[in-house]
C-alpha positions in Angstrom: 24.5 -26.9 -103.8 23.2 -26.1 -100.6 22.5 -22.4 -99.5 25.1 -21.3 -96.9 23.8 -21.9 -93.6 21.1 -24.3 -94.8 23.0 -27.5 -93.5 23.3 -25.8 -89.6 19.4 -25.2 -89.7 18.8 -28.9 -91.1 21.0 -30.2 -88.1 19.1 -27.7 -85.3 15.5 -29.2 -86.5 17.3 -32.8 -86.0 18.2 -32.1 -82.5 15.2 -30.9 -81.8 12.9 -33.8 -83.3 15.4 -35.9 -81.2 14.3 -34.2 -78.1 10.3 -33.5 -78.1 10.0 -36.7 -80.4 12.1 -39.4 -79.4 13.2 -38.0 -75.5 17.2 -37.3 -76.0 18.9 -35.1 -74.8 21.1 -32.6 -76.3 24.0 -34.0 -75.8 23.0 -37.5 -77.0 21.3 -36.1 -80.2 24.3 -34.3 -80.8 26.9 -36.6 -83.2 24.5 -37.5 -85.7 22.8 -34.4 -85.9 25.5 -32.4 -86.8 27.8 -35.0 -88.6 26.7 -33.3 -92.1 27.7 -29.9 -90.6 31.3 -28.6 -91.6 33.1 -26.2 -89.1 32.8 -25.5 -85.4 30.7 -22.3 -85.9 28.4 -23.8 -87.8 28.0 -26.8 -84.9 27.8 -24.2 -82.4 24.6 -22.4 -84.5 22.8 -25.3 -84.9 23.1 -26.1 -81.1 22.3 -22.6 -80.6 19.1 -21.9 -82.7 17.8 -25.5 -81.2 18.8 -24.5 -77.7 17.3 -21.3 -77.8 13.8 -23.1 -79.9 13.2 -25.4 -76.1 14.3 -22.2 -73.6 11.4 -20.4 -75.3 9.5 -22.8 -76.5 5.8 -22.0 -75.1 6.5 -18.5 -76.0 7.1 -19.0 -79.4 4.4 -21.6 -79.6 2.1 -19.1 -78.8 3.0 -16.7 -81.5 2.2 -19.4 -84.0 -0.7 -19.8 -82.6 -2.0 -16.3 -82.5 -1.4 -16.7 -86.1 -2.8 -19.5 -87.6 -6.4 -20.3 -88.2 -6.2 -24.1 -87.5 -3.4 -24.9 -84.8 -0.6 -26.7 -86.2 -0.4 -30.0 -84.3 2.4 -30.3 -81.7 4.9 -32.6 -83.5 4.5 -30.9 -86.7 7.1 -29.9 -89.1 6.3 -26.8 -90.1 5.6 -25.9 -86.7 9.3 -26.6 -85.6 10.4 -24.8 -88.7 8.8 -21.4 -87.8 10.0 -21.4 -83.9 13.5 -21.9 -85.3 13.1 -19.1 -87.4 11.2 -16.6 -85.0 14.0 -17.8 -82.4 17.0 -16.4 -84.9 14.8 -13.5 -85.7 13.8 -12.7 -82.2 16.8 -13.7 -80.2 19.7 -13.6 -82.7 17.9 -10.5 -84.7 19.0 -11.8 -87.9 17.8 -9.9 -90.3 13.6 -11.5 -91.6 15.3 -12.1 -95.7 18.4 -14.5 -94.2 15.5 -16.2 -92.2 13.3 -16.7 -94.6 16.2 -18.3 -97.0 17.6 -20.6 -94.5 14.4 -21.8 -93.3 11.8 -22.2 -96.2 14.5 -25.1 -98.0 13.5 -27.2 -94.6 10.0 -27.8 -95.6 10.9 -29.3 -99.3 7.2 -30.5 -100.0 5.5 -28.9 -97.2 3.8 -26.0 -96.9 6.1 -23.4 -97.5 3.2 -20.5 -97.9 1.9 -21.3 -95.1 5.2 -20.6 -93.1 6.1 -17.8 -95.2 2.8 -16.4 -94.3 3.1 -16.9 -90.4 6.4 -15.7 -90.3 5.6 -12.7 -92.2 2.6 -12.0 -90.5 4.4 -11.6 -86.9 7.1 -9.5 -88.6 4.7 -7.7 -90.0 3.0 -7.0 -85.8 6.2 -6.5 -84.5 6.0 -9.5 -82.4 8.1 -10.3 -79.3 8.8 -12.6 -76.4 8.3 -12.1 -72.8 11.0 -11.1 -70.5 11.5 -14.7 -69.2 10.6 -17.8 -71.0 7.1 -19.1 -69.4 7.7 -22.7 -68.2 6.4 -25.5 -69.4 2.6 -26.1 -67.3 4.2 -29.8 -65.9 7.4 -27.7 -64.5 5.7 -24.9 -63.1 3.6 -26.8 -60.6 6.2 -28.8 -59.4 8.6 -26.0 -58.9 5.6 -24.0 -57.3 6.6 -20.7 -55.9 10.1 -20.7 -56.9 9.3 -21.1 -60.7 8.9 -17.3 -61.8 12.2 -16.5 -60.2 13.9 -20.0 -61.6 12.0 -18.9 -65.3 13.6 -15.8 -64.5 17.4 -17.5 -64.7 16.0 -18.9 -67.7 16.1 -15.9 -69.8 20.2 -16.2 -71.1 22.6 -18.7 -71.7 24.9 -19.1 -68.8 28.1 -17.2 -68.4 31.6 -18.6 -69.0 33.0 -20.2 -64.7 36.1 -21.1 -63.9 37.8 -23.2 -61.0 41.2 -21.9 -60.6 44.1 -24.3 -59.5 45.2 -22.1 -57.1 42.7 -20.3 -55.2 45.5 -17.7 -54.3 46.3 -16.1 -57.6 42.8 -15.3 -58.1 42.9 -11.6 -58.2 46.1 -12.1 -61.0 44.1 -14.3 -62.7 40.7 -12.0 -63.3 42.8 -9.2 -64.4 44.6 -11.2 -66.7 41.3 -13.5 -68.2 39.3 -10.0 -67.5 37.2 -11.9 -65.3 35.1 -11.3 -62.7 35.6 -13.3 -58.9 32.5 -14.2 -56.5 34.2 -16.2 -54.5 38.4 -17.0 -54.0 39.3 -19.5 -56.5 36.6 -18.8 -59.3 36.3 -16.3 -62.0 33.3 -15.6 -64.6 33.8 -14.8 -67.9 31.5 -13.3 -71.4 30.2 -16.0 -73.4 31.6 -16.8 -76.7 35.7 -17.3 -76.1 37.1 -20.3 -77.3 38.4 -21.8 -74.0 41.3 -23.6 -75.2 42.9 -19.9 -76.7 42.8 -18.4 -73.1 45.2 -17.8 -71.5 46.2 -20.5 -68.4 44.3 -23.6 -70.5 47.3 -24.8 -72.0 49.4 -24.3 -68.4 46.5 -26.1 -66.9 45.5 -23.3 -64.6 42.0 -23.5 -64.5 39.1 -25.8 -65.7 35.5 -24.8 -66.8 33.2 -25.9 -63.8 29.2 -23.6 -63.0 30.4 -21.7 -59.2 27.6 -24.3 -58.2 29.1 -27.1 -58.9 32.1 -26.1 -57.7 30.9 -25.8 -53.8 30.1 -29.6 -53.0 34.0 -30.2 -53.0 34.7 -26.6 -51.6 32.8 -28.0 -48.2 35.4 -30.3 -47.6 38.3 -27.5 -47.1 42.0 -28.7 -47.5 42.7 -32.5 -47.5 46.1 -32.9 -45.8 46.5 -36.4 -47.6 43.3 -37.8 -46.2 41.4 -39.9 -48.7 38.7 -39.0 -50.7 36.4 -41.3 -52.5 34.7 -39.2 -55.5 31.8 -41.1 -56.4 30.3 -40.6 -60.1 33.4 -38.6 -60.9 33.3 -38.0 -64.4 33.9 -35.2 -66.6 36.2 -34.8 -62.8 35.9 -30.9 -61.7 35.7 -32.1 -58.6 38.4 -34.9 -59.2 40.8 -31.9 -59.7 39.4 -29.5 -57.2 40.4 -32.0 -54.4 43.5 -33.2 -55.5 44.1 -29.3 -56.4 43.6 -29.1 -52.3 45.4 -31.7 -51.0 43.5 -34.6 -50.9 44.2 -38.3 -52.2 41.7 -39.4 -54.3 39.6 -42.4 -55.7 37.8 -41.5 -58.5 34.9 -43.3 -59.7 32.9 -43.4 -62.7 31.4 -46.4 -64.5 31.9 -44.4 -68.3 35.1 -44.8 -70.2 34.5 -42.6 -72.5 34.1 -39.9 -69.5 36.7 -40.4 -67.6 38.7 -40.4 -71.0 38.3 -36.0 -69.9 39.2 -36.5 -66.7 42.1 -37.8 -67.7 43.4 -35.3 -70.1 42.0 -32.5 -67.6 44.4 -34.2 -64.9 47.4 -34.1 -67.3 47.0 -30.9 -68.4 46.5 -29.8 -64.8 49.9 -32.2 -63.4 47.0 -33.2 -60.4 47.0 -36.7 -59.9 43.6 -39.0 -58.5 43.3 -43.4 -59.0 40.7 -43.5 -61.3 38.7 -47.0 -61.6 35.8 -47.4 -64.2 33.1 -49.3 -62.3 29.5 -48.9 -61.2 29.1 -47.6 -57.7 26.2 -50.2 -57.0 28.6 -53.0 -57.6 32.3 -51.7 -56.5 33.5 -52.3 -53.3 36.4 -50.6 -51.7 39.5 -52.2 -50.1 39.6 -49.6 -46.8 37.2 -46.8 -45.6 37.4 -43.0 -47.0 37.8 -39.9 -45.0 35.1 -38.3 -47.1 33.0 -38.7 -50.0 31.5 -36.6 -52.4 28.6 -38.0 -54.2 27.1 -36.4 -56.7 24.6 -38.5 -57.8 23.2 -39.1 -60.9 19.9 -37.2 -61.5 17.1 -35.3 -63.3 19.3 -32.7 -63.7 16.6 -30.2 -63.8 19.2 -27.6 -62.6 20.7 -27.3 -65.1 18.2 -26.2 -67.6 19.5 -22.9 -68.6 22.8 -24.2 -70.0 20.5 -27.5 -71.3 16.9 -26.0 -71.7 16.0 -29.4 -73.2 16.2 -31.0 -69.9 12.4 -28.7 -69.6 10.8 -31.0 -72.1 11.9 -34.3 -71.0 11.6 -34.6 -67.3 8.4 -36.1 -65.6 7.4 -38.0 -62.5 8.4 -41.5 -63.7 11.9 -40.3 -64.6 11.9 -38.1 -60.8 11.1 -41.2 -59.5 13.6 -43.2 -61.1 16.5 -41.4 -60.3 15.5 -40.8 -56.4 15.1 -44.4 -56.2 19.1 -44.9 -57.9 20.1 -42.1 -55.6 18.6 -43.8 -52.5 20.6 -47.1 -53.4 23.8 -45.0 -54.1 24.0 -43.5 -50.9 23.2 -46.8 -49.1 26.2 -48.0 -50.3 28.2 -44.7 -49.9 27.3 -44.8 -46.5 29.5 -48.5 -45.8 32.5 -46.8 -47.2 32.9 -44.3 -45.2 35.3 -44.2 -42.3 34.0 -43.5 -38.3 33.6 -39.4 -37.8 34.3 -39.2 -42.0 32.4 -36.7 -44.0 30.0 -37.8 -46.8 28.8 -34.9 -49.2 25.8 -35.6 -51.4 25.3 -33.5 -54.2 22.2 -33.1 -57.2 22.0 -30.6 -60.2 18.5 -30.8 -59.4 15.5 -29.0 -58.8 13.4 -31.9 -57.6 12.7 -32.4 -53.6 12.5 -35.4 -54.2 16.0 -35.6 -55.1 16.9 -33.6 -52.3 15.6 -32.7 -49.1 13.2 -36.1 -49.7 16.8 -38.0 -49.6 18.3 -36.5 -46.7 15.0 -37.0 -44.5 15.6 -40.8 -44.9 19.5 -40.6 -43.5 20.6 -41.6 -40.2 23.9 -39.3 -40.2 24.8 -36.1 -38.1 24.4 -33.1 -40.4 27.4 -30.8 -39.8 25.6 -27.7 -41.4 26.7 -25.8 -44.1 28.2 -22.2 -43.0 27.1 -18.8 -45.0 31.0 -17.9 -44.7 31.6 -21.1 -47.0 29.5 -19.9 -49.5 29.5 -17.0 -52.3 28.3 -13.4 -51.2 24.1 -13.0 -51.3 23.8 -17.2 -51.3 22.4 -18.5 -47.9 21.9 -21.9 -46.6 18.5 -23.2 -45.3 18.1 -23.6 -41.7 18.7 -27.2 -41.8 22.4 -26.7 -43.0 21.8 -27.5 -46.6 21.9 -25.3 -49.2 19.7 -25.5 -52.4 20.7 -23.1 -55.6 18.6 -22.0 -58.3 18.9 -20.3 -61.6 17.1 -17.3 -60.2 19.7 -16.7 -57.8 22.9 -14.2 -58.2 20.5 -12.7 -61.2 23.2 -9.6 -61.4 25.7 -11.5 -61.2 24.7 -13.7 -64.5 22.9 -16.2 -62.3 23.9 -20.4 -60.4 22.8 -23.8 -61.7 20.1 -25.0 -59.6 21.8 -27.4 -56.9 20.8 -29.3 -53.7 23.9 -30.1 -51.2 24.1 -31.6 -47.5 27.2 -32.1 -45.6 26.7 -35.0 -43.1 29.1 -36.7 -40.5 29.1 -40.6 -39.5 28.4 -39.9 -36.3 25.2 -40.9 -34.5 22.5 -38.7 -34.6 
């Protein structure tokens, strides 16, 4: 009979060995991971402990280190083992006895001494982790300057944000959801509720969506029945946020299983949008749009404190790769849309590349993003875009890192 908890902590060093071994994310690793776990709490633990193993992982490498006499090579088991039990110690503080029982059983065979004796050994000192994780050496140089505050976002799991329905009843809604607002129409809340027991889920008041992601669709104001192609649409928080303000619109995804959620968000919401699965390289449109929102497909390298694995898996080839798809995307994009239309292009990405590099090539009239359009204490840049980062808002619990232009088919 397994030892309670033992089958959460099996599934954690499977979702990590997916990621630093075999280059998956999360997300992907997740089903067969955790298909031997029983219970959501356990699920979430063993998402939890891995999660928290890659947001620290240099930091609690090193502690290992300073404690061995031979270093324990990188893809070693016992090596995983004792970062997922300094990471419960150290960042869940349970107690050094529980961690020890749940995470000797993983190395059946192996050399259980030898972990005993590490883990001991830096109870024993009193060790501890920095105040922000230290990035890996590959992600610090290419964020440069901006990496020690982005690290600095790094330190917590994000916070619980909202898109409200109706912009209007904000101030009802915080007090009743006990929410804070930094900005009409969103609200943050505590980690840790279940989000389908708050109140408004059922009435379909809200949806979960970062205050980052929400702004892309934000810039195009109230829709007035104008159409609205959303390109790459799926899980569809920006799907509902324009129909939510008047806009009718196309939304595009090529996964079914995706847009499967957008379409249970939109019923439980009574918004409407056409959805069509197909990829956006080969679709064509039967009339021009009034806007588009892309947000492309990318690194993703924004959103690394909600999905700190994205820190271990992102390099140059895969930068490359997906500046190259975004390049093509909005090539296309740009056909659809209708004389003096507005095109927004979106990344949860840290990467120029992705970014700045992609508007420089564009042949559109930027209509600049305004300060006024955007939450208290976030700025744009002096080009009109605006580019988010986890360091930002730190007392207010922190953005995902974002790049967004706003651009007008007009000549330049």
């Amino acid at each position: 009979m397994d030892i309670p908890g033992l089958p959460a902590r099996r599934a954690a060093l499977s979702l990590l060995d997916a990621v630093l071994r075999r280059g998956e994310t999360l997300d992907q690793a997740a089903n067969a991971a955790l298909r031997r776990v029983r219970g959501e709490p356990d699920k979430a633990l063993a998402r939890a402990i891995a999660g928290e193993v890659l947001r620290w992982k240099q930091d609690l490498d090193a502690l290992i280190d300073s404690a061995t006499k031979q270093r324990l090579p990188e893809d070693a088991k016992p090596r995983q083992v004792l970062a997922m039990m300094l990471a419960q110690w150290l960042r869940f503080e349970t107690p050094p006895h529980a961690v020890i029982a749940t995470g000797l059983p993983l190395l059946v065979g192996g050399p259980r001494r030898l972990a005993h004796g590490v883990f001991s050994s830096l109870v024993k000192r009193a060790a501890s982790l920095p105040a922000m994780p230290t990035l890996p050496d590959a992600v610090r140089l290419g964020w440069g300057e901006r990496g020690e505050e982005i690290a600095r976002g790094l330190a917590l799991p994000p916070l619980l944000d909202l898109t409200l329905k109706e912009p209007g009843r904000t101030a009802e809604w915080a007090e009743t959801l006990g929410g804070v607002s930094l900005m009409p129409g969103h609200l943050r809340l505590p980690r840790g509720d279940a989000v389908s027991l708050l109140p408004g889920y059922g009435d379909g008041a809200w949806w979960v969506q970062d205050l980052a992601a929400s702004l892309p669709a934000r810039l195009l104001g109230e829709g007035g029945g104008r159409t609205v192609l959303d390109l790459c649409a799926a899980p569809g928080g920006k799907t509902l946020q324009l129909a939510a303000a008047g806009w009718q619109v196309t939304a595009l995804d090529k996964s079914k299983r995706r847009l499967e959620r957008m379409r249970d968000n939109l019923s439980r919401t009574g918004l409407s949008a056409q959805i069509i699965t197909a990829d956006a390289l080969e679709w064509q449109p039967g009339a021009p749009f009034d806007a588009i929102v892309l947000d492309a497909p990318c690194t993703a390298t924004g959103t690394c404190r909600r999905h700190p694995d994205v820190l271990h898996r992102i390099g140059p080839a895969h930068i490359a790769e997906m500046a190259e798809l975004q390049s093509a995307m909005l090539e296309r994009a740009l056909g659809w849309l209708a004389p003096s239309g507005t095109l927004v292009y979106a990344v949860c990405s840290l990467e120029r590349e992705e970014g700045e590099d992609q508007m420089a090539r564009l042949t559109l009239t930027p209509d600049p993003i305004r300060a006024d359009e955007l939450p208290g204490g976030i700025a744009p840049s002096l080009e009109g875009w605006l580019r988010t980062d986890p360091g930002m808002l730190p007392d207010a619990g922190g953005l995902d890192g974002f790049f967004i232009a706003r651009l007008v088919n007009k000549p330049v």
